[in-house]
C-alpha positions in Angstrom: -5.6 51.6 11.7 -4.0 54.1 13.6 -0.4 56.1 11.4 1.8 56.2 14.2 5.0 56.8 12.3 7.1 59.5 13.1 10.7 60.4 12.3 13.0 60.9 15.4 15.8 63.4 14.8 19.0 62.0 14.6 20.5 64.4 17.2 17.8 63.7 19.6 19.5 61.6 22.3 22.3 63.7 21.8 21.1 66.2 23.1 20.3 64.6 27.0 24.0 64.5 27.2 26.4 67.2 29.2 28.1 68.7 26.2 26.4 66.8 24.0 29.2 64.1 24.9 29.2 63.0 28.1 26.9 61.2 31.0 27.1 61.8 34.3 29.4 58.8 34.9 31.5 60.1 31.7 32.6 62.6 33.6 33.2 61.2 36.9 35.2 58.4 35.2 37.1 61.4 33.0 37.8 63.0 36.6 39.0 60.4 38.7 41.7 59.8 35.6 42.9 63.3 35.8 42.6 64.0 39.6 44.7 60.6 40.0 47.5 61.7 37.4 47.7 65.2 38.6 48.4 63.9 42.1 50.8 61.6 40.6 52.5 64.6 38.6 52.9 66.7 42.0 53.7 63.8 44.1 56.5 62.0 42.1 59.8 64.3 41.9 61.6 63.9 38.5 60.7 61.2 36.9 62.1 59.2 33.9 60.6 59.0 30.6 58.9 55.7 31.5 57.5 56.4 35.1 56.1 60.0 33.2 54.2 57.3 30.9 52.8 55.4 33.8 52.4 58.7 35.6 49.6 59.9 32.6 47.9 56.4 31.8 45.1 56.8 34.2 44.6 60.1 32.3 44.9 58.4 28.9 42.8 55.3 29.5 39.2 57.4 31.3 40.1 59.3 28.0 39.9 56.7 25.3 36.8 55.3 27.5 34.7 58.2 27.6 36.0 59.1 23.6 32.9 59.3 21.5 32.8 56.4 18.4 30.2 56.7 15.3 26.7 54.5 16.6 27.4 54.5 20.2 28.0 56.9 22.6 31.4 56.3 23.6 33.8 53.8 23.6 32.9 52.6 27.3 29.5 52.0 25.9 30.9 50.1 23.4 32.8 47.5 26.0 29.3 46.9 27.6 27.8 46.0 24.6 29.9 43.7 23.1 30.2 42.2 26.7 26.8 41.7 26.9 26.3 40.3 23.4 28.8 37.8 23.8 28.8 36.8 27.5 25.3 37.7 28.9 23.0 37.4 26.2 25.0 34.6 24.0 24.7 36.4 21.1 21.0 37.4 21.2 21.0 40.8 20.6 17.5 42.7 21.7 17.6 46.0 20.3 14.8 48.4 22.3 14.5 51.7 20.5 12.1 54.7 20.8 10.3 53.6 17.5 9.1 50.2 19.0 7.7 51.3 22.4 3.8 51.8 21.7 3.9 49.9 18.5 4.8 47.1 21.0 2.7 47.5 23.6 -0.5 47.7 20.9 0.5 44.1 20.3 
């Protein structure tokens, strides 16, 4: 029999991300939030203290989605999965890691 086992670092997906933070979609979804409030800040001529709190929520909200959490990658990743273990999958949870994929397949 065949020792496949292997340790994977622990900073190893990590380090496929931009800044070791952020996807692709992170940052688009980070940009869109500023780009809309900074249009909002030029556009809107002295505004009170609660229109200057609407004014920055689409900054504040793509910021506490792309915000990194402990286990996943950010919080946005963190909505999808719960949405998919509670509504898609009906609590079935299939976890697919590097450390299964040619253990499995030798099955």
């Amino acid at each position: 029999m065949k020792d496949d086992s292997y340790l994977i670092p622990a900073n190893s997906k990590k380090s496929m991300l931009i800044f070791g933070f952020f996807n692709k979609i992170d940052l688009l979804i980070l940009g869109v939030g500023a780009t809309f409030t900074i249009l909002m800040m030029i556009l809107v001529n002295g505004p009170s203290f609660i229109q200057m709190i609407m004014i920055v929520l689409p900054l504040l909200i793509s910021a506490f989605l792309v915000m990194p959490v402990p286990h996943y990658h950010n919080v946005l990743q963190l909505i999808i999965n719960i949405y998919y273990y509670v509504f898609v999958n009906q609590k079935s949870y299939r976890w697919k890691g590097w450390s299964t994929s040619e253990y499995e397949k030798e099955k």
